[in-house]
ROVO-512025 format. One line per field, with one value per residue: chain; z, y, x of N, C-alpha, C in turn. Coordinates in steps of 0.02 Angstrom, whole numbers, plus 50000, padded with zeros to 5 digits. Layout:
BEGIN
chaine: (A	...)
n.zz: (Z	...)
n.yy: (Y	...)
n.xx: (X	...)
ca.zz: (Z	...)
ca.yy: (Y	...)
ca.xx: (X	...)
c.zz: (Z	...)
c.yy: (Y	...)
c.xx: (X	...)
//
This chain:
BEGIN
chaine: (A	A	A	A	A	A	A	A	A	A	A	A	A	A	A	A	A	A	A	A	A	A	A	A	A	A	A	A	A	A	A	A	A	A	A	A	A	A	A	A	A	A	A	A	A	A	A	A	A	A	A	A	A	A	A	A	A	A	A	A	A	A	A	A	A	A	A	A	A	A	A	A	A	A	A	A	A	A	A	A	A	A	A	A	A	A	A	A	A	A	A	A	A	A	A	A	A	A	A	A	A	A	A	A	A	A	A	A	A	A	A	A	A	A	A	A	A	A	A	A	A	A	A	A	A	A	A	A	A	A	A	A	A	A	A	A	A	A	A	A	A	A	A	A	A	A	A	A	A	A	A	A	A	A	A	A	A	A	A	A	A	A)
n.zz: (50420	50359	50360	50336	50225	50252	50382	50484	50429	50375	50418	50594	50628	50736	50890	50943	50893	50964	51075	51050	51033	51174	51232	51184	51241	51366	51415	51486	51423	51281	51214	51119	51116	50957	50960	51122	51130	51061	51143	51263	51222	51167	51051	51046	51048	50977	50828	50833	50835	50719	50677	50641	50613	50689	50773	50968	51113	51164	51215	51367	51525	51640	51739	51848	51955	52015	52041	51929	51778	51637	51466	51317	51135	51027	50893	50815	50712	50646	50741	50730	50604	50608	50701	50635	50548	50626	50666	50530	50528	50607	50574	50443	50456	50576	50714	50791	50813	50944	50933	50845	50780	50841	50875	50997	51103	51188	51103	51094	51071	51012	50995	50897	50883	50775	50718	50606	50598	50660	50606	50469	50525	50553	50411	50353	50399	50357	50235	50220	50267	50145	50056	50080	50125	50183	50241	50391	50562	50549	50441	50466	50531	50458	50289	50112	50019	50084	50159	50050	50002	50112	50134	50029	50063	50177	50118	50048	50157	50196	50113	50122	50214	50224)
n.yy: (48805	48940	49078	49044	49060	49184	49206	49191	49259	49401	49446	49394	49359	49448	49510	49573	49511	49388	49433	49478	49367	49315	49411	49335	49210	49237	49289	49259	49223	49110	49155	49293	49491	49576	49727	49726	49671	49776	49901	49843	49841	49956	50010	50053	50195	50238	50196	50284	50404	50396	50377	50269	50287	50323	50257	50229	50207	50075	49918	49809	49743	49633	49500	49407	49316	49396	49513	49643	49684	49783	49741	49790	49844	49880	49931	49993	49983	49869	49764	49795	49747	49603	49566	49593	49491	49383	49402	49380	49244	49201	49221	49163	49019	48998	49000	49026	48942	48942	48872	48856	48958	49017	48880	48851	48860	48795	48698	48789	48863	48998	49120	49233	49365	49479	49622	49722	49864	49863	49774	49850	49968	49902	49856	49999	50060	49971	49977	50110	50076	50002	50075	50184	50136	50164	50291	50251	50196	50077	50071	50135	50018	49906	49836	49927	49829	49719	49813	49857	49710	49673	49776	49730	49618	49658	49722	49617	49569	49655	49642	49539	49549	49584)
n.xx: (50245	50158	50224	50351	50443	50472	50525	50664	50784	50811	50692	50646	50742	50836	50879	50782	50698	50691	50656	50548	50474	50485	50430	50290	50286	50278	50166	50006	49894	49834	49739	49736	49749	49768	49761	49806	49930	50016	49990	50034	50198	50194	50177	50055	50071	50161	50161	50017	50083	50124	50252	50390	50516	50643	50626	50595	50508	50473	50452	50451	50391	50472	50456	50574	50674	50750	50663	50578	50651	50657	50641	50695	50626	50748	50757	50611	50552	50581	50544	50408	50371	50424	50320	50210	50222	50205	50059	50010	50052	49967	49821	49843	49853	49779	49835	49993	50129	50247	50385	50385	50442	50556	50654	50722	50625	50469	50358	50197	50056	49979	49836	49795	49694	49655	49586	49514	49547	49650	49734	49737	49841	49945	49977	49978	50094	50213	50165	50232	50353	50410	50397	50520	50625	50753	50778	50733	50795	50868	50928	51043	51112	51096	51149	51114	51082	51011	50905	50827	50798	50706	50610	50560	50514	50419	50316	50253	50214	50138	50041	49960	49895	49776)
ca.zz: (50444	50323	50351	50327	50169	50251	50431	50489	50431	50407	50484	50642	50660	50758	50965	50957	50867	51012	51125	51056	51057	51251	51288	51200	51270	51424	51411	51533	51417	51246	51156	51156	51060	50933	51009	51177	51108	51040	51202	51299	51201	51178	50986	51033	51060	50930	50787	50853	50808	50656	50636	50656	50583	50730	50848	50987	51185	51158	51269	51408	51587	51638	51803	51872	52029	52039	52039	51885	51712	51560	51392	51269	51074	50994	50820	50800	50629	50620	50765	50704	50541	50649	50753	50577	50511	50678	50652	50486	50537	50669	50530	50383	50515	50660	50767	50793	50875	50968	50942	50753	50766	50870	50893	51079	51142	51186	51085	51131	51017	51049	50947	50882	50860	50760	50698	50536	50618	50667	50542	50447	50554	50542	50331	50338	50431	50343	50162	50229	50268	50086	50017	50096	50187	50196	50290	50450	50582	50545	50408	50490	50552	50381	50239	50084	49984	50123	50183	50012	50028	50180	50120	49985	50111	50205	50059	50020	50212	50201	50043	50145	50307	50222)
ca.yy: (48872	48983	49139	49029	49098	49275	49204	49183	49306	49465	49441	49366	49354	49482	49489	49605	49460	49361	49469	49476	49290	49322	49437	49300	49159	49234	49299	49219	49197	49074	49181	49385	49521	49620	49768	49716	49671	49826	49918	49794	49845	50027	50028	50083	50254	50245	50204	50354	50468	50382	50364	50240	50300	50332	50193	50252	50184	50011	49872	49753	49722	49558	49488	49388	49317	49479	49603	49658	49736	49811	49711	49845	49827	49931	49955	49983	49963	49785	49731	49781	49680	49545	49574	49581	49428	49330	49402	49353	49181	49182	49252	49101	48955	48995	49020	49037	48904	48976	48845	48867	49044	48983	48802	48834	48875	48746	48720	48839	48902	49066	49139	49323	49410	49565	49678	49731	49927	49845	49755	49913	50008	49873	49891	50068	50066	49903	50007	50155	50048	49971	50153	50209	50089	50171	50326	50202	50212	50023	50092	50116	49940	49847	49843	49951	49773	49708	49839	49838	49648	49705	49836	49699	49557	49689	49732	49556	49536	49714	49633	49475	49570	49582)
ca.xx: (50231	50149	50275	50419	50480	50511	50558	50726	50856	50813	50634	50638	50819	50873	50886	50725	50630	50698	50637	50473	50446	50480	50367	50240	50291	50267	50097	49962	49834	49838	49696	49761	49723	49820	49761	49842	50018	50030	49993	50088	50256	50197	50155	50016	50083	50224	50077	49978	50114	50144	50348	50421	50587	50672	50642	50535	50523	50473	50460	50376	50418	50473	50474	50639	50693	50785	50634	50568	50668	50612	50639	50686	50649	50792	50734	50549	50519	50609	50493	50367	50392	50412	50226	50156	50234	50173	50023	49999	50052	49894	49792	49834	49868	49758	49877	50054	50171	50324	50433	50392	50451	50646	50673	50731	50558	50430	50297	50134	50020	49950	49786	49808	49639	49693	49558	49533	49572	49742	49773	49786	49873	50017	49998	50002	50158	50233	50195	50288	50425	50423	50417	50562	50663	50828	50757	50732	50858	50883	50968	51110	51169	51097	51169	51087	51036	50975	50871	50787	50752	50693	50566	50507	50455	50362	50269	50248	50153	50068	49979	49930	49859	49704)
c.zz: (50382	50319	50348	50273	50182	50327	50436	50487	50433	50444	50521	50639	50712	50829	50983	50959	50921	51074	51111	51054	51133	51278	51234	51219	51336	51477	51433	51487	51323	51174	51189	51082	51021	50964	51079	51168	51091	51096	51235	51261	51179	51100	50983	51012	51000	50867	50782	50821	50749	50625	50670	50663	50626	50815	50898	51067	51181	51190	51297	51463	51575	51698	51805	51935	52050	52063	51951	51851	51672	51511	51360	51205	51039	50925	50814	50757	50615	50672	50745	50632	50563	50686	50671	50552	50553	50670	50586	50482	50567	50608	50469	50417	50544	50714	50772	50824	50883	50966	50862	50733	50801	50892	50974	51114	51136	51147	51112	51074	51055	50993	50958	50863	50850	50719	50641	50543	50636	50640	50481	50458	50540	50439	50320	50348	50376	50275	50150	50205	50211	50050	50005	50143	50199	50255	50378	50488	50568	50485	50419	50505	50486	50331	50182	50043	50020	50156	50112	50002	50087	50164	50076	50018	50148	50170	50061	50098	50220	50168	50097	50207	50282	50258)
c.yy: (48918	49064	49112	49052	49178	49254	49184	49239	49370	49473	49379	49331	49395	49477	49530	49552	49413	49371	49477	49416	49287	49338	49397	49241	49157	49276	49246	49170	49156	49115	49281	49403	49576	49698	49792	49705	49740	49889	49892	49841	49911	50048	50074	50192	50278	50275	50286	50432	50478	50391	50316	50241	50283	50294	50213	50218	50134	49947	49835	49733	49641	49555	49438	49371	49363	49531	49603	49701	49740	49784	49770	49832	49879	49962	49940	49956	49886	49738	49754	49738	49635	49526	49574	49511	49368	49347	49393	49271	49151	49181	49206	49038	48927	49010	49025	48994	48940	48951	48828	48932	49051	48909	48790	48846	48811	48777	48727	48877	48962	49074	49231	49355	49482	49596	49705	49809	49885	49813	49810	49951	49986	49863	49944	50054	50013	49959	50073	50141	50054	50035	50190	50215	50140	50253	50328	50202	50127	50018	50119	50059	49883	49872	49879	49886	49722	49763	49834	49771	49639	49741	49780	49640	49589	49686	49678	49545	49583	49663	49596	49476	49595	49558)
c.xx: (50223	50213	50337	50454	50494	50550	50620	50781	50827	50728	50633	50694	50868	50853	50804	50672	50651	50641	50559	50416	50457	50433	50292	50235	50257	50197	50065	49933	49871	49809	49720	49734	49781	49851	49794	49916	50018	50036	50047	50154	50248	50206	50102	50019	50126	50174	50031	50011	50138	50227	50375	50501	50644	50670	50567	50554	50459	50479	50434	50421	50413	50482	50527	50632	50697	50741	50589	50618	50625	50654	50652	50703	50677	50770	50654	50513	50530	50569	50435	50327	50386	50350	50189	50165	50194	50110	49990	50019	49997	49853	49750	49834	49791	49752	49942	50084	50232	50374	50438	50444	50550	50609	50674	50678	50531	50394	50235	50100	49964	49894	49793	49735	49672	49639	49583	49583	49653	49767	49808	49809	49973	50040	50013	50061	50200	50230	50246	50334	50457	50452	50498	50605	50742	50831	50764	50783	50874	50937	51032	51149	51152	51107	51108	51039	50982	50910	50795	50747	50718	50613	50541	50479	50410	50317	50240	50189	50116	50012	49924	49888	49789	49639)
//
C-alpha cells in the first residue's frame, strides 16, 4: 500500500478513520467520486467556508436494523487527513482496498475519481493544517510533538495530491 508509511497511527488511527472506512465500505457503488464523499460527509460545506479549525457538523447516515443513525466525524481536520491519504492511495495504486486500510474489513477495492478542483481543495486545506497545526481543535486531545508530526505527513500528502 503506497500510503503505508503515514497510515496507521496518527493517520488513520483514530475511531473517525474507522468511521470513515464505514461510510466506504458501505457505499453501493465500487467507482465514486471525490466530489460525492465530500458531500456525503458534509465537507462539502465545511471546505466552502474554509475552517476547518473547529470541527464542523460532519457525518453520514447509516441504516441499521434499528432505523437509521448518523455517524458523526468528531475532529474534522484529522478526517480529513485521512480522505486525503485514501485518496492519494486511489490516486498512486488505482484504487484503494479496505482491508488494506483495517485488517477487520473484507477486502473491496473502491476507485476514487478526485478532480484536479478537489484535489486542491484537499491541499489547500492539508497546507493550512501543516502551517499551523496547533491552532486545530485536535490540538487539544494530541500531544504538541505529535501534532507537529502530524502537520509534517500532511504536508508530505499535500505535495503528492498533484
Amino acid at each position: 500500500m503506497y500510503i503505508s508509511k503515514w497510515w496507521g497511527d496518527l493517520i488513520g488511527g483514530s475511531d473517525d478513520s474507522l468511521a470513515l472506512i464505514d461510510y466506504l465500505e458501505h457505499l453501493d457503488l465500487t467507482d465514486v467520486t471525490l466530489n460525492q464523499i465530500l458531500k456525503d460527509l458534509g465537507f462539502d460545506i465545511l471546505l466552502s467556508e474554509g475552517d476547518l479549525k473547529n470541527g464542523g457538523n460532519i457525518g453520514f447516515d447509516r441504516r441499521s436494523a434499528n432505523g437509521n443513525f448518523r455517524v458523526e466525524l468528531d475532529i474534522a481536520c484529522g478526517a480529513l487527513i485521512d480522505l486525503s491519504a485514501i485518496v492519494l492511495e486511489s490516486l498512486k495504486s488505482g484504487y484503494v482496498d479496505l482491508h488494506d486500510l483495517d485488517e477487520a474489513r473484507q477486502p473491496r477495492k473502491l476507485y476514487i475519481d478526485a478532480s484536479e478542483e478537489n484535489r486542491n481543495l484537499l491541499r489547500d486545506e492539508l497546507n493550512k493544517f501543516s502551517r499551523n497545526p496547533l491552532s486545530y481543535d485536535l490540538a487539544e486531545l494530541v500531544p504538541t510533538d505529535d501534532m507537529r508530526a502530524l502537520a509534517e505527513k500532511a504536508k508530505m500528502i499535500a505535495d503528492e495530491l498533484l
